[in-house]
SEROPA-430881 format. One line per 8 residues: number of its first residue (from 0); their letters; for each residue x, y, z of C-alpha. Coordinates in Angstrom, 3 decimals, always signed. Layout:
N
NUM> A> X Y Z  ...
This chain:
480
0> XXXXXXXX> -64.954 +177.911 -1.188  -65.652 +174.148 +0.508  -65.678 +172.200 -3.358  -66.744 +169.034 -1.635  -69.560 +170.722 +1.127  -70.238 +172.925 -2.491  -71.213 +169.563 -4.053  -72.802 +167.278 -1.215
8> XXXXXXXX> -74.269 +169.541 +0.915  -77.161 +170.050 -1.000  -79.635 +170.217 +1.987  -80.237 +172.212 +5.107  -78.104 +172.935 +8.185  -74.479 +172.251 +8.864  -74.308 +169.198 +11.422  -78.195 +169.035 +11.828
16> XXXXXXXX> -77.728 +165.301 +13.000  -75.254 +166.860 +15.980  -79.246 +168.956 +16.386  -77.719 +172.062 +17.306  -80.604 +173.192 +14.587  -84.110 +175.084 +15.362  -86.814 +173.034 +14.345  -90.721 +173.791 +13.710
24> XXXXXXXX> -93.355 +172.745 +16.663  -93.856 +168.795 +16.791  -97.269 +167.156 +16.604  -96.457 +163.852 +17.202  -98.231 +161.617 +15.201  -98.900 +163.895 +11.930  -97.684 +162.923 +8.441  -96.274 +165.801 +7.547
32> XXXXXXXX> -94.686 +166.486 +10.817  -92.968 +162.944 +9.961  -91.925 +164.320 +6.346  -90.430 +167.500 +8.182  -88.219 +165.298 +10.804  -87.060 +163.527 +7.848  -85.896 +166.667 +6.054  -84.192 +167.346 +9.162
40> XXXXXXXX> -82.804 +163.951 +9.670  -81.546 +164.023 +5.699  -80.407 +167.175 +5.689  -78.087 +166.370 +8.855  -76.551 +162.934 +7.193  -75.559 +164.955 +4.110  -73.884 +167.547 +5.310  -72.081 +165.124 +7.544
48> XXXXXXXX> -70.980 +163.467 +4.255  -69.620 +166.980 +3.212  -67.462 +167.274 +6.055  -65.913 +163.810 +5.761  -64.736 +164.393 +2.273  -63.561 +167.721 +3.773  -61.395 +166.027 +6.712  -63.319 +168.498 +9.445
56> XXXXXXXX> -63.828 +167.444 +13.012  -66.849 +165.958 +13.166  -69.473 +166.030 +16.396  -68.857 +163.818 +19.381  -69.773 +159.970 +18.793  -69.448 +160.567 +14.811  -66.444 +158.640 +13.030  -65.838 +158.072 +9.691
64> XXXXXXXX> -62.885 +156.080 +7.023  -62.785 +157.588 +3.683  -60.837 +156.783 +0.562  -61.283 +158.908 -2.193  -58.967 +157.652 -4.612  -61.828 +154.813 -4.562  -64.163 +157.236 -3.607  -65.969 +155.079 -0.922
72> XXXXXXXX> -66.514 +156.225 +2.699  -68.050 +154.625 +5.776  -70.196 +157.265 +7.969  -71.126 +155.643 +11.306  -72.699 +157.663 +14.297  -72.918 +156.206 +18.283  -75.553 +157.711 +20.003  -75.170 +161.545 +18.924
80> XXXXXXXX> -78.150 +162.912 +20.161  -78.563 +166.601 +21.566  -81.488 +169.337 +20.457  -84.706 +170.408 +20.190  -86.030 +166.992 +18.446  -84.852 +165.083 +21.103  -83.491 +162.248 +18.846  -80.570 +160.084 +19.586
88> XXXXXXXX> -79.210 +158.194 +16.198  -76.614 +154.961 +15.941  -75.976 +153.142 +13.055  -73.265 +153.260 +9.313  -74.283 +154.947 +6.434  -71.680 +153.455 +3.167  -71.119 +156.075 -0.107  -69.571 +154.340 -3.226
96> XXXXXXXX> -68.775 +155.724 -6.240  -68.231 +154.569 -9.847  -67.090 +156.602 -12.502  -68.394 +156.918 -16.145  -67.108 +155.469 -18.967  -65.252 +158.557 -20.168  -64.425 +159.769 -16.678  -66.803 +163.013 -16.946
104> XXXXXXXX> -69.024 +162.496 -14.116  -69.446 +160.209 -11.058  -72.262 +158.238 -9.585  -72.436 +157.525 -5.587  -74.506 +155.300 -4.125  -75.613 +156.114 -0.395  -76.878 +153.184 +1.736  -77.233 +152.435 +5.236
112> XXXXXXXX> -79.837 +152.450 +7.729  -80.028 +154.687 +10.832  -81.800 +153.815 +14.079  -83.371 +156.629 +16.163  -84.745 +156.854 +19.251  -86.333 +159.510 +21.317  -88.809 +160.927 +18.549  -91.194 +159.848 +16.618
120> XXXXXXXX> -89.043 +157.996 +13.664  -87.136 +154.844 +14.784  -85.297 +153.905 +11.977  -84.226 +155.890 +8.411  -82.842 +153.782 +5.513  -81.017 +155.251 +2.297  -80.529 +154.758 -0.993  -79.835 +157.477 -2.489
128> XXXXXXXX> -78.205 +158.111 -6.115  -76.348 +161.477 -6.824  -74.644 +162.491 -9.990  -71.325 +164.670 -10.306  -69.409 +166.027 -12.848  -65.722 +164.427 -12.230  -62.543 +166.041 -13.461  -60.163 +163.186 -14.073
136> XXXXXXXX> -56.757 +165.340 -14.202  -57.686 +166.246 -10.890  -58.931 +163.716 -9.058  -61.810 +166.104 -8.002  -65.564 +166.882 -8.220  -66.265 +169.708 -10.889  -69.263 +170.970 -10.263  -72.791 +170.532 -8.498
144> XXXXXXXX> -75.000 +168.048 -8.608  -77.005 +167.098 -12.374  -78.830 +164.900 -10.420  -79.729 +163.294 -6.866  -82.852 +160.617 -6.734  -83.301 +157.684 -4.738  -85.172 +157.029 -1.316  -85.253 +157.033 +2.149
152> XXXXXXXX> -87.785 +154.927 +3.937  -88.621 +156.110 +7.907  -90.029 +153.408 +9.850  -91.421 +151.933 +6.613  -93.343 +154.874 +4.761  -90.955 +155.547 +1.494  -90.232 +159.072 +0.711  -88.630 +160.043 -2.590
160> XXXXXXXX> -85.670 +162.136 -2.216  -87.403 +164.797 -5.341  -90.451 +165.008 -3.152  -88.401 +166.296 +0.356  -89.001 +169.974 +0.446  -85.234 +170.487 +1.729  -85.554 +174.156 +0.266  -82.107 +173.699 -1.894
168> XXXXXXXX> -83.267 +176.779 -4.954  -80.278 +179.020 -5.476  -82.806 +182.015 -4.721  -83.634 +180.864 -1.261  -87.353 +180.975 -2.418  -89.636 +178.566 -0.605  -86.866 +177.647 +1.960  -88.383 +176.350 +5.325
176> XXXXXXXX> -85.456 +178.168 +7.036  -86.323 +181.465 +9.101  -83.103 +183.054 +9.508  -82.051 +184.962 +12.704  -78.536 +185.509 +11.164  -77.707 +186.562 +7.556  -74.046 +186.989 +6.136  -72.762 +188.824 +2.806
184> XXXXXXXX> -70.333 +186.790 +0.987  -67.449 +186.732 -1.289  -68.707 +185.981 -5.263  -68.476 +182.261 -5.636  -66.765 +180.051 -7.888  -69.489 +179.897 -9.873  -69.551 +183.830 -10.623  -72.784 +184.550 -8.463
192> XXXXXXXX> -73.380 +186.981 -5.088  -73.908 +184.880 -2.090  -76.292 +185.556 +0.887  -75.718 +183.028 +3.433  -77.949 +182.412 +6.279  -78.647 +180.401 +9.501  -81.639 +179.893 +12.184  -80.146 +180.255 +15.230
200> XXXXXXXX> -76.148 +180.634 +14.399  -75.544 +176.709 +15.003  -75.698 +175.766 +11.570  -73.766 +177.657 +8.245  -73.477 +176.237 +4.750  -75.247 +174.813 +2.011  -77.933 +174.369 +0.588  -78.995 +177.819 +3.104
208> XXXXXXXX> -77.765 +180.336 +0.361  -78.923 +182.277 -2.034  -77.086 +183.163 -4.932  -77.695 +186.229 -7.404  -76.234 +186.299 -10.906  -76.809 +189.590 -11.459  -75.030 +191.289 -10.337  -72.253 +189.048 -9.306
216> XXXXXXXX> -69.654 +190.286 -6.965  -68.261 +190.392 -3.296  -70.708 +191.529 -0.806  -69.245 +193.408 +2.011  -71.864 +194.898 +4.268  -75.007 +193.808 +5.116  -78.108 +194.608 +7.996  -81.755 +194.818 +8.554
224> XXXXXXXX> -84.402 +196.637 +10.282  -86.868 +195.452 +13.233  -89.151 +194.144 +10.862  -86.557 +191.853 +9.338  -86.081 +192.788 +6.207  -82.815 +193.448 +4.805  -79.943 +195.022 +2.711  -76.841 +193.459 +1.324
232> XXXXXXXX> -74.238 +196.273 -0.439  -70.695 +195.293 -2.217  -68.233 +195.730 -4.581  -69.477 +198.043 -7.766  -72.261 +199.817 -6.594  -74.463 +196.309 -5.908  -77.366 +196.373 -3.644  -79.684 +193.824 -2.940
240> XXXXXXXX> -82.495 +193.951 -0.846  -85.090 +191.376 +1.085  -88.031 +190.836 +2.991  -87.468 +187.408 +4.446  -83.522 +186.876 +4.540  -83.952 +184.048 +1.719  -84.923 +185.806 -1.266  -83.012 +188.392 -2.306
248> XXXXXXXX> -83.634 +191.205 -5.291  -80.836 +193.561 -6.685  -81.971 +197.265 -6.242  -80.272 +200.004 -8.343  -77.492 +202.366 -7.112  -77.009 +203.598 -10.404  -73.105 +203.817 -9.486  -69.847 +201.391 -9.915
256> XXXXXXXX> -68.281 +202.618 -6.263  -67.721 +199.713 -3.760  -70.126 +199.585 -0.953  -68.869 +198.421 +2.078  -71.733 +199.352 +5.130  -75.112 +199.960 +5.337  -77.333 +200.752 +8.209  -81.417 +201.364 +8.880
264> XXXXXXXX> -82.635 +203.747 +10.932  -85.643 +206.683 +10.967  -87.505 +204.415 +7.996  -84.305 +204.999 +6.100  -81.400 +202.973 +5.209  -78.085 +204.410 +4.342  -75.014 +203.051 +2.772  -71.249 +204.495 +2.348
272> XXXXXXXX> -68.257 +202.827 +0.436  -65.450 +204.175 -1.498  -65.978 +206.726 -4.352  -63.572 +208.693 -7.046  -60.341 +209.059 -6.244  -60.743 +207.280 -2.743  -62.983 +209.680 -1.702  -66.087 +208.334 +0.290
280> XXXXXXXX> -69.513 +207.499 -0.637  -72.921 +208.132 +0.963  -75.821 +206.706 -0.639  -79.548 +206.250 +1.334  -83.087 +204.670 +0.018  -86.769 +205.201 +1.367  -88.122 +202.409 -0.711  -86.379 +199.466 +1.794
288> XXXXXXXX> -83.592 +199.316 -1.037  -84.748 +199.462 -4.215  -83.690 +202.831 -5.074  -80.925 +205.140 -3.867  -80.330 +208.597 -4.018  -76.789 +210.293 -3.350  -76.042 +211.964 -0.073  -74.164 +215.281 +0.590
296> XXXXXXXX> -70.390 +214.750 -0.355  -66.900 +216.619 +0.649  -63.298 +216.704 -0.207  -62.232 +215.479 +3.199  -64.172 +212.289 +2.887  -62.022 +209.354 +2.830  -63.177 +205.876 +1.341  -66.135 +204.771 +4.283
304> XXXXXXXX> -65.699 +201.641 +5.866  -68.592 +200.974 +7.928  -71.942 +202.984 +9.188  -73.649 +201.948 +12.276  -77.348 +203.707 +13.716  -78.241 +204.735 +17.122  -80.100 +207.447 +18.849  -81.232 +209.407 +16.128
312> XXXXXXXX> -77.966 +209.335 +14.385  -75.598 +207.802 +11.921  -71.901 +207.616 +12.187  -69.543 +206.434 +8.996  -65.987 +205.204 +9.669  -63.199 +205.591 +7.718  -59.458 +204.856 +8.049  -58.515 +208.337 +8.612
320> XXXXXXXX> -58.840 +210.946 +11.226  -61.532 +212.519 +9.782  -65.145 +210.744 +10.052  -68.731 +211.839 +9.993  -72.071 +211.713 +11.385  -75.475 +212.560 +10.262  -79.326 +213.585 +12.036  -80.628 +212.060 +8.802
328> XXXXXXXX> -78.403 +210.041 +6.598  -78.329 +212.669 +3.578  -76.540 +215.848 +5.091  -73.290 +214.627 +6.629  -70.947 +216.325 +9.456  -67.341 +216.004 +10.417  -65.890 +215.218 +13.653  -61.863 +214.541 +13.944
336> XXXXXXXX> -60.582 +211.840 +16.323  -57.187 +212.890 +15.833  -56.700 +214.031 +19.018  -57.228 +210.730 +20.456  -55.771 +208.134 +18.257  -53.756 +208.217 +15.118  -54.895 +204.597 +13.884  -57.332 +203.669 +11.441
344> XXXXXXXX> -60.864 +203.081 +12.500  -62.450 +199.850 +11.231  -65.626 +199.878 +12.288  -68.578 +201.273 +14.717  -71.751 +200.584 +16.736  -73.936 +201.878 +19.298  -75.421 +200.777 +22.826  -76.614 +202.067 +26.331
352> XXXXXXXX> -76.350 +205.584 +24.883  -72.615 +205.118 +23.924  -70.878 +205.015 +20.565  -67.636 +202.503 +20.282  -65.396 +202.291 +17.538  -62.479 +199.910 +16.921  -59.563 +199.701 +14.495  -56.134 +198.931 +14.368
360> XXXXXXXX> -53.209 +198.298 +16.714  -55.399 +198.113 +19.739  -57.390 +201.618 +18.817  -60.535 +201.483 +20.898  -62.516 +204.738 +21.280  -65.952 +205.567 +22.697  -68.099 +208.690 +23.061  -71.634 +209.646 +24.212
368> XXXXXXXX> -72.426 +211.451 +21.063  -70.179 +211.396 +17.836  -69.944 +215.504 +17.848  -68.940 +215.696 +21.482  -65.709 +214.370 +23.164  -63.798 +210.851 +22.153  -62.080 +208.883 +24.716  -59.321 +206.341 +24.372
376> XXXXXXXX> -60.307 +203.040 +26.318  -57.657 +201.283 +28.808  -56.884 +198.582 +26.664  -53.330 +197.989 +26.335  -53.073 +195.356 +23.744  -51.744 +196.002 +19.999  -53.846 +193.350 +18.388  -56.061 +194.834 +14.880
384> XXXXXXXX> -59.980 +195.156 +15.472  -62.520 +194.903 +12.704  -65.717 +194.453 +14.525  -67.749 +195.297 +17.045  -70.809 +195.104 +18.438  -73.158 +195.499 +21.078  -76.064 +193.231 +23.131  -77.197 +192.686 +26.090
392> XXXXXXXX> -75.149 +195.013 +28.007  -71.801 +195.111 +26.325  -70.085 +195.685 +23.929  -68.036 +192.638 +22.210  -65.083 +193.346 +19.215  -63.061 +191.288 +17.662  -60.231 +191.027 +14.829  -57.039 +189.402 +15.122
400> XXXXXXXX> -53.112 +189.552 +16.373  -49.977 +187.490 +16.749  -51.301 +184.682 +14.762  -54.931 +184.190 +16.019  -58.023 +185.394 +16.816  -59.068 +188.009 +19.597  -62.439 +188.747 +21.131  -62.661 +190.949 +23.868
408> XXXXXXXX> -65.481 +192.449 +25.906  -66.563 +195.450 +28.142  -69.304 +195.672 +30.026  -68.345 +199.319 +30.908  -69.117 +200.876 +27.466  -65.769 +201.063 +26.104  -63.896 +201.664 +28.929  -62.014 +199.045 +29.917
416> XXXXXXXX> -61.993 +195.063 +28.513  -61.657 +191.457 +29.167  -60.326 +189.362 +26.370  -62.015 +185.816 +26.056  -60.622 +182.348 +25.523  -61.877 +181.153 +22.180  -61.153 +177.570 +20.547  -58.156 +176.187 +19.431
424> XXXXXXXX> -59.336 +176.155 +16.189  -59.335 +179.710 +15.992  -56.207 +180.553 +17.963  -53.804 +178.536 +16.137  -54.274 +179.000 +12.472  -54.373 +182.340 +12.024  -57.894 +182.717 +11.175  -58.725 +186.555 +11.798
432> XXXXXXXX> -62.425 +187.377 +12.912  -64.104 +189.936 +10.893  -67.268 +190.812 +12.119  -70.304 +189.566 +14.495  -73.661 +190.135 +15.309  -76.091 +189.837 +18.754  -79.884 +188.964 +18.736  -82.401 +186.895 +20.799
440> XXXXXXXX> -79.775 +185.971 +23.648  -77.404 +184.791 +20.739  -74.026 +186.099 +19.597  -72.664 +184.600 +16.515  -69.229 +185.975 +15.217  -68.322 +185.479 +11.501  -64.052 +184.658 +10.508  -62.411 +184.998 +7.525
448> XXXXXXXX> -63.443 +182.256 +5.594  -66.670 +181.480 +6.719  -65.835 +179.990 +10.088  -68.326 +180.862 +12.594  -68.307 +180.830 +16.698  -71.263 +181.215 +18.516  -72.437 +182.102 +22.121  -75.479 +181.792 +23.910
456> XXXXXXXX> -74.167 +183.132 +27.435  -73.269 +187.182 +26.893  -69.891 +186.021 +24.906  -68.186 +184.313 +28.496  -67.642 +181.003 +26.538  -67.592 +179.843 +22.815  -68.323 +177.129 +20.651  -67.159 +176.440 +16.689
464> XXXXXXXX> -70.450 +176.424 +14.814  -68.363 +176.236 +11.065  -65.410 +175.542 +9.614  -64.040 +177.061 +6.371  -67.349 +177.238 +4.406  -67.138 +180.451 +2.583  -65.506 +183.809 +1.714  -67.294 +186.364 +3.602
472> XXXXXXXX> -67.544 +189.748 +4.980  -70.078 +190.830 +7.115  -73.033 +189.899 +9.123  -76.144 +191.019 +11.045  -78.995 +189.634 +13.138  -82.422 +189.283 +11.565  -85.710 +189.718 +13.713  -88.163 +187.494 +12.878
């Protein structure tokens, strides 16, 4: 996990001052409309800070020198402007720290003044004071935050940084984000489950978490309904479950099995994962996750991998030839696919009245209904597939080979793909993609540690939205 964006980013979206964040309706002229373009405007400069100290690229017309064996750094932006606030901001924002007396803990002191035009603040000046535990044998920050106070003064009214309702709670309770996208994440540093979640897929990071102590581990499925409330399943039978993508409750599974999908449909949600001996395990609540009940079981289930929901039907995927579907999420049926491909399955979805499932070494299959006959699709490559999805007329999966990313499209259902040019920064480290999600004209894929692309036009073209922010697994729209 991002130690430094762990530490400074302590406020809302990642690269709000770039505005590639949603924002609430303006009346020009209100106080509190003022106080909530502040939050926004704050929330941007700090987790621009966290970047710097992390040595990511930052937007266009942002530049910063940083020395953090002195730990001072110089922040200065030339007319970024972009979004839905319409503002454009210039001006050098200085951090410098001093350490305690016995090297425990660190104090830096943000100043600077930003000038704004094209909204309704002109100018924003800091001084802000935040406090850090320091670990001296490694020249490093050790923890969050004990304490962050100070000001920042728009266009002369004074706000006091405690007063700023920038929604920072570890339980995502009173957070003034609405989240379109939620993603289940690895167990932190900190030994806490981690929901993280974004408005419109522009925007990943901290302080938009929550984080659950109990239980604490890896999260590696997660979805939710129409109504937009939602389940999160992982490693040792955890569940949690949610209403608003924010706040999040643990449910009870009564088992110690690793989860690893879940899926709502017919007022039900269902989840599978491994169980004894590698076998595979169906679970399913009524009550919106609170309480599960076991589903029908057999000796040829293998360890589940993911469950997707579509026309009156579930379908679980598993790595081996045999995999199952179910007219109610409790009594489950097998279908064999070894006829058609000898590769493991990773995972599954539904669209336009046609199931598609991807796995490894190129394995692409697709059916009409999971009982009936599987075909193998046309594409020749050999790369490994771990998601896939569907919106807005096709089907998009991705996953990785030879060193990079790979996301490739149909718009056939299944049949036959295109594979898509995707940033560097994703095609030259090695960075696999894992899994991705489509809602409200937006596709937002999710890599292997946290990085995030996004697309707003069907998946032709696509833009870095993160960098390295977090261990995760999975992720799923949210209507709202």
């Amino acid at each position: 996990m991002r130690k430094y964006l762990l530490i400074l980013s302590v406020f809302l979206f990642v690269l709000c001052l770039a505005f590639a964040c949603s924002s609430s309706d303006d009346d020009s002229g209100d106080s509190a409309t003022q106080q909530e373009d502040v939050e926004y405007l704050v929330a941007g400069i700090f987790d621009l800070i966290g970047s710097v100290f992390e040595n990511e690229e930052l937007p266009t017309g942002v530049t910063s020198e940083v020395d953090k064996d002195n730990l001072t750094l110089s922040l200065t932006l030339d007319s970024v402007s972009g979004g839905d606030r319409g503002y454009t901001a210039s001006g050098t924002l200085t951090g410098a720290g001093t350490l305690s007396a016995d090297k425990t803990t660190i104090t830096i002191v943000f100043t600077g003044t930003i000038t704004l035009t094209g909204g309704q603040i002109s100018s924003l000046v800091w001084d802000v004071t935040v406090v850090v535990p320091w670990d001296e044998a490694d020249n490093d920050f050790d923890g969050e935050p004990t304490s962050i106070t100070g000001t920042v003064t728009a266009d002369g009214t004074v706000y006091n940084i405690e007063d700023l309702d920038l929604s920072g709670d570890d339980s995502g309770d009173g957070s003034s984000v609405n989240p379109q996208f939620v993603v289940a994440g690895m167990k932190t540093d900190e030994g806490q489950s981690l929901i993280v979640y974004s408005a419109d897929g522009s925007a990943w990071g901290y302080p938009n978490i929550s984080q659950m102590a109990s239980p604490a581990e890896d999260l590696k499925g997660i979805g939710c309904d129409p109504s937009g409330d939602c389940v999160a399943v992982g490693n040792n039978g955890a569940v949690f479950y949610s209403t608003n993508g924010t706040s999040w409750t643990a449910g009870d599974t009564g088992i110690t099995y690793s989860l690893t999908g879940v899926a709502f449909g017919e007022n039900r949600w269902v989840t599978v994962g491994a169980g004894l001996s590698n076998l595979g395990t169906v679970l399913y609540s009524d009550d919106k996750g609170k309480t599960w009940s076991a589903g029908s079981s057999s000796s040829t289930m293998y360890q589940f991998i993911d469950i997707a929901y579509g026309n009156g039907q579930w379908v679980a995927i598993s790595p081996g030839n045999q995999q199952f579907y179910s007219l109610d999420g409790i009594s489950w049926i097998e279908f064999d696919i070894g006829g058609v491909t000898s590769f493991s399955m990773r995972d599954v979805s539904f669209g336009d009245s046609t199931w598609v499932a991807v796995g490894d070494n190129g394995a692409i299959i697709y059916a009409a209904d999971p009982s009936g006959t599987w075909s193998l699709s046309s594409f020749s490559g050999t790369q490994s597939f771990s998601g896939v999805n569907y919106g807005n007329s096709r089907f998009i999966a991705v996953g990785s080979g030879g060193g990079s990313a790979v996301l490739i499209v149909s718009t056939d259902n299944g049949q036959t793909w295109t594979e898509k040019t995707l940033p560097t920064e994703f095609t030259s480290t090695g960075n696999p993609l894992k899994d991705l999600a489509y809602g409200n004209g937006i596709w937002s894929v999710l890599g292997n540690y946290g990085d995030h692309l996004r697309s707003v036009n069907d998946g032709d073209t696509w833009t870095v939205a993160a960098l390295d922010k977090y261990g995760a697994f999975a992720i799923s729209y949210r209507a709202r």
